[in-house]
N, C-alpha and C positions, 0 to 999 in steps of 0.2 A: 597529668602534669603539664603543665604552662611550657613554649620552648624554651626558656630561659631554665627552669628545673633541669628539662634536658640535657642543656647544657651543662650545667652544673655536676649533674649526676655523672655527663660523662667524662668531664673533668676530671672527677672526685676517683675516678676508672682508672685512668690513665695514669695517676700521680705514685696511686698503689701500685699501680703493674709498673712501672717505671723505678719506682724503690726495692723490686724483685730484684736482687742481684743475676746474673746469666747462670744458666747450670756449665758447670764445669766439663770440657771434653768426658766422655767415658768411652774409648776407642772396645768398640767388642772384637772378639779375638772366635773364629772358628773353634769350637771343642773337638779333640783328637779321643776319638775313642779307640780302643784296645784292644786286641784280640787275646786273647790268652794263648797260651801253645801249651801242648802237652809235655812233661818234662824230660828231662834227657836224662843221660846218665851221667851217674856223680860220676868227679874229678878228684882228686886228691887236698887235700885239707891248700898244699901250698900253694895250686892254680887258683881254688876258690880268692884267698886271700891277696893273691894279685890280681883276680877279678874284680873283687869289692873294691879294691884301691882305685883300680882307675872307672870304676861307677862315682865313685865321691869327685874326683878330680872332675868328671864330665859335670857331675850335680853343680856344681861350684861354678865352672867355667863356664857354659853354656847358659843361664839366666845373667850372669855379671853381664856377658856379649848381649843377648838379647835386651838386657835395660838399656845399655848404650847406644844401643840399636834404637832402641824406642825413644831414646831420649834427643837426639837427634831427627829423628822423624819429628815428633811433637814439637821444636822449634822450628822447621821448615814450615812445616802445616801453620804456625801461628803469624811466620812471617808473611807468608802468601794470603792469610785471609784477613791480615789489616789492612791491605792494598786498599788508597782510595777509588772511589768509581772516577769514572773521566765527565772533567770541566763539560757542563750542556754549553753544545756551539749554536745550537737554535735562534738566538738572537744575537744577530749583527751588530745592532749599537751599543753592546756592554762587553766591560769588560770581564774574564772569570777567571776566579784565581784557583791554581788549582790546591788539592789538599793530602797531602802526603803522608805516610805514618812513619815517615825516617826523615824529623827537621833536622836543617843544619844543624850541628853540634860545636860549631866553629867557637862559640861562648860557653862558658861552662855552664851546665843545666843549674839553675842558683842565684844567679848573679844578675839581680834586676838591670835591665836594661832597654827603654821603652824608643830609645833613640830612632828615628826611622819608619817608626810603625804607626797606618791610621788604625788600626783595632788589635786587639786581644781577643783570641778565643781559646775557653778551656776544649778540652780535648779529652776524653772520655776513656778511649784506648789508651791513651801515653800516659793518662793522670796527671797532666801538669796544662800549664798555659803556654799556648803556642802565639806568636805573633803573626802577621800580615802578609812577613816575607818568609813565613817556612820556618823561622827560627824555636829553639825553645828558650820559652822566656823565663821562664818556671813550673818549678816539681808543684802539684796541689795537688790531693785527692780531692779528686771528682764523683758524685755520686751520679747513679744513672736516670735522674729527673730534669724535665725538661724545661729549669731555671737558673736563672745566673749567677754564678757563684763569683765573678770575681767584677768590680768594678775599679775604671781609673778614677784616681783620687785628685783629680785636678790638675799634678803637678807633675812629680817625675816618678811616682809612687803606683801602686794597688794595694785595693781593700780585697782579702779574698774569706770565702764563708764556705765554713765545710758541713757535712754534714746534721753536725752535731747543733748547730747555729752560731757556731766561734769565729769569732771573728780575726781575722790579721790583718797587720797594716804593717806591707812591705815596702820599704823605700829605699833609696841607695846607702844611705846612710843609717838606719835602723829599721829594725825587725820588729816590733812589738805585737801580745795579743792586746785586744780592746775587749773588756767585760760589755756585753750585751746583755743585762739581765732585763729584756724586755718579751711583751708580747705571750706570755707564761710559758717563755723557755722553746714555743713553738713556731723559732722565724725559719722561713722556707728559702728565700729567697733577696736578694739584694738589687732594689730597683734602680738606685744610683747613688750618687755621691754628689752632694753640691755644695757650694760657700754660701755660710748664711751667720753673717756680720763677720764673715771674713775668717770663719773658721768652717774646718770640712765637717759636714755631717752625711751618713747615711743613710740611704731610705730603706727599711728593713719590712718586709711584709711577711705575713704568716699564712697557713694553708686555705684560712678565711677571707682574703682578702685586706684584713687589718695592716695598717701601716706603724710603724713607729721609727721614730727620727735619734740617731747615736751621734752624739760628737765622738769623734774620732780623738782629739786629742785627751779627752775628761774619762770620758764612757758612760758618761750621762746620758740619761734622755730628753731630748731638748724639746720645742715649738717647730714642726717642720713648715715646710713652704707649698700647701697643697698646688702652688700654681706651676712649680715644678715638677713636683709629683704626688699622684692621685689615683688609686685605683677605686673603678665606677662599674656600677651594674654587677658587681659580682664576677664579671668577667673579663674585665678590660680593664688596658694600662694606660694614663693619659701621661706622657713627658712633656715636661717646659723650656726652651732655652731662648735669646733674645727676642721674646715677644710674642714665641708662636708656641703654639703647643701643635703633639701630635695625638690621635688615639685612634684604635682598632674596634671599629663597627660591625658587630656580629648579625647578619641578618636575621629575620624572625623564621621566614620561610614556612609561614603558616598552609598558603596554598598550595605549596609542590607538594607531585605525587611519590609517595612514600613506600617499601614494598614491605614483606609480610612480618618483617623484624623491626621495624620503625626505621628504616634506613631509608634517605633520601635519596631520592630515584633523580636521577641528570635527564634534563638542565635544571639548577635550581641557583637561587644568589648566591654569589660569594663574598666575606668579607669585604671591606675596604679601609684602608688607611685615608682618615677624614686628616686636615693640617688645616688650622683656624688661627688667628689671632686669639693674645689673651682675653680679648673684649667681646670672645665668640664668635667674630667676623670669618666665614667660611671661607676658606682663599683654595681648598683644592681637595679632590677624590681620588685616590690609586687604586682600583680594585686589587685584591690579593689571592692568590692560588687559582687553583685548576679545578678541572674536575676527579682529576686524582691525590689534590694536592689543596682540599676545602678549609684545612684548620692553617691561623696564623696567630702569632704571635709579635709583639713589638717590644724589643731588645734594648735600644738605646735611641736617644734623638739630642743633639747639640744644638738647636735651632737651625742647621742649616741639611745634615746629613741626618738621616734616620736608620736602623738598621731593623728591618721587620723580615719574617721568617713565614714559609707555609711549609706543610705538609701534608700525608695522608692522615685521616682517623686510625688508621689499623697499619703495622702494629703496634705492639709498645713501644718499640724502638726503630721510629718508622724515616728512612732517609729526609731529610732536610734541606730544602733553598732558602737561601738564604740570599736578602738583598740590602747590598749600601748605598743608599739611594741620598743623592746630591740634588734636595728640589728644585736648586738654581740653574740647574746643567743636564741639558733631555739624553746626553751619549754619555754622560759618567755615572751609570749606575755599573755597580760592579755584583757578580752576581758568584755566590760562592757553595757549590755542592756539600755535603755535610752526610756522613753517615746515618746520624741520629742522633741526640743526646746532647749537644754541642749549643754553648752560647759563647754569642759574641760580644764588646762592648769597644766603643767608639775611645782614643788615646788625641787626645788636643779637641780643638774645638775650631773647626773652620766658619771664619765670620762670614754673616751673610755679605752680601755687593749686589743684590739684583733682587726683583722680586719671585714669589715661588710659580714655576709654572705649573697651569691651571691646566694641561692638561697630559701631563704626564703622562705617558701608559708604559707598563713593564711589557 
């Protein structure tokens, strides 16, 4: 196979083991074996019967204690292992936000409110959308696939997609679902939300790469705007905003050395986030990930901020950086650790003022 199948295949890997739900704790318990004793001598009918009593009373009490026992252990154990990892301080000109499994709660979990925040991201552990500064913004289930279920809607709103590929459009003022019967029922993922003649539509794509465009107010399927948004090559996501587009360049890496599983041996290319004008004009290159950290993705881009992601290949649910990168400004990239599982999406739209620099490095 071609490295493009590769990829593909391994794609196709990851999406399934990503839709495995986690197996549920099973705490094993040491077994108590027995000894027998030889018997003693009867007692009289009336000590038996005050014997047996308080054998029942022990039966009874003794596992009640021990559940509550257990059930207290099991939310300690649960609280101590959502603990996020600590902010990487490795790089001095960004800033990193850290990421918490206990947001403020200071607003009620429910109550859209996007006031303050440059991005949303859903949150995997908590099942709901968290905000920029810690807050929760909203309850959503989350499934555990490594795409974006909730986009902002322009305004003071989000569209969020659940599993199922239903869609809602939450706003201050009203809750609706939006019928999506597009794409044969198999949309995966939601690439953005744009105005197109002044009404929000959004970009809905399927496991194949297929796009298809929803108004949000109708729940039609309309004419989208490929120059906004465009998925290419079977692998990559191109976004559009005043003028520039962004998109994530998969290397081929035909010549690197490989070792006995088809896995590429280091040093080999790593992606890059290319940023061009809409008339193709190339204006800049970011390389993206490590060597521990080869696979990237690209989340959201407003023409000015872009938010792309790397990671490991392995494992399914493999920790996450994630970067908000301001291509106007070489010290405001903000860089934000992630367990796994977790997307982000960009809340206002900062106008460009400068042009993009050309040599960027994370």
């Amino acid at each position: 196979m071609s490295e493009n199948d590769n990829d593909r295949m391994r794609e196709l890997t990851y999406r399934l083991m990503r839709m495995a739900p986690p197996a549920p704790p099973f705490p094993e318990e040491p077994m108590t074996q027995l000894t027998p004793t030889p018997p003693t001598n009867r007692r009289p009918a009336v000590a038996w019967a005050f014997i047996a009593a308080a054998v029942v009373l022990v039966a009874i009490g003794v596992p009640a204690w021990l559940m509550r026992a257990r059930q207290g252990e099991v939310v300690a154990t649960t609280t101590a292992s959502t603990s996020a990892p600590a902010p990487s301080t490795s790089m001095a000109p960004v800033t990193t936000s850290p990421v918490t499994s206990e947001p403020d709660t200071s607003s009620p979990t429910g109550t859209l409110d996007l006031s303050g925040l440059n991005w949303v991201r859903t949150d995997l552990g908590l099942q709901g959308v968290v905000g920029s500064d810690g807050r929760s913004v909203i309850d959503h289930s989350v499934p555990a696939v490594n795409y974006k279920y909730v986009a902002w809607d322009g305004g003071e709103g989000l569209v969020l997609l659940n599993e199922a590929g239903e869609l809602r459009w939450v706003r201050p003022e009203a809750d609706v679902d939006v019928p999506a019967d597009v794409l044969d029922g198999e949309v995966a993922t939601i690439d953005d939300v744009v105005l197109i003649d002044g009404r929000p539509v959004a970009a809905l794509r399927s496991w194949t790469g297929e796009t298809a465009w929803v108004d949000l107010e109708s729940g039609d399927e309309v004419t989208g705007d490929p120059l906004r948004v465009d998925h290419f090559d079977d692998l990559g996501l191109q976004l559009g905003g005043q003028g520039r587009l962004v998109r994530i360049e998969f290397p081929e890496n035909v010549d690197a050395e490989r070792d006995e599983t088809g896995a590429l041996v280091w040093p080999f290319d790593l992606p890059e986030l290319v940023v061009m004008r809409a008339d193709g004009t190339e204006l800049a290159r970011i390389e993206l990930g490590s060597q521990d950290q080869p696979w990237a993705r690209l989340h959201d881009f407003d023409g000015r901020r872009v938010i792309a992601s790397v990671e490991p290949l392995e494992p399914a649910f493999p920790p996450t950086t994630v970067y908000v990168i301001d291509l106007e400004c070489a010290d405001c990239t903000e860089v934000v650790e992630l367990p796994g599982a977790d997307t982000l999406d960009l809340v206002g739209i900062l106008e460009s003022s400068g042009p993009v620099i050309d040599d960027l490095d994370l």
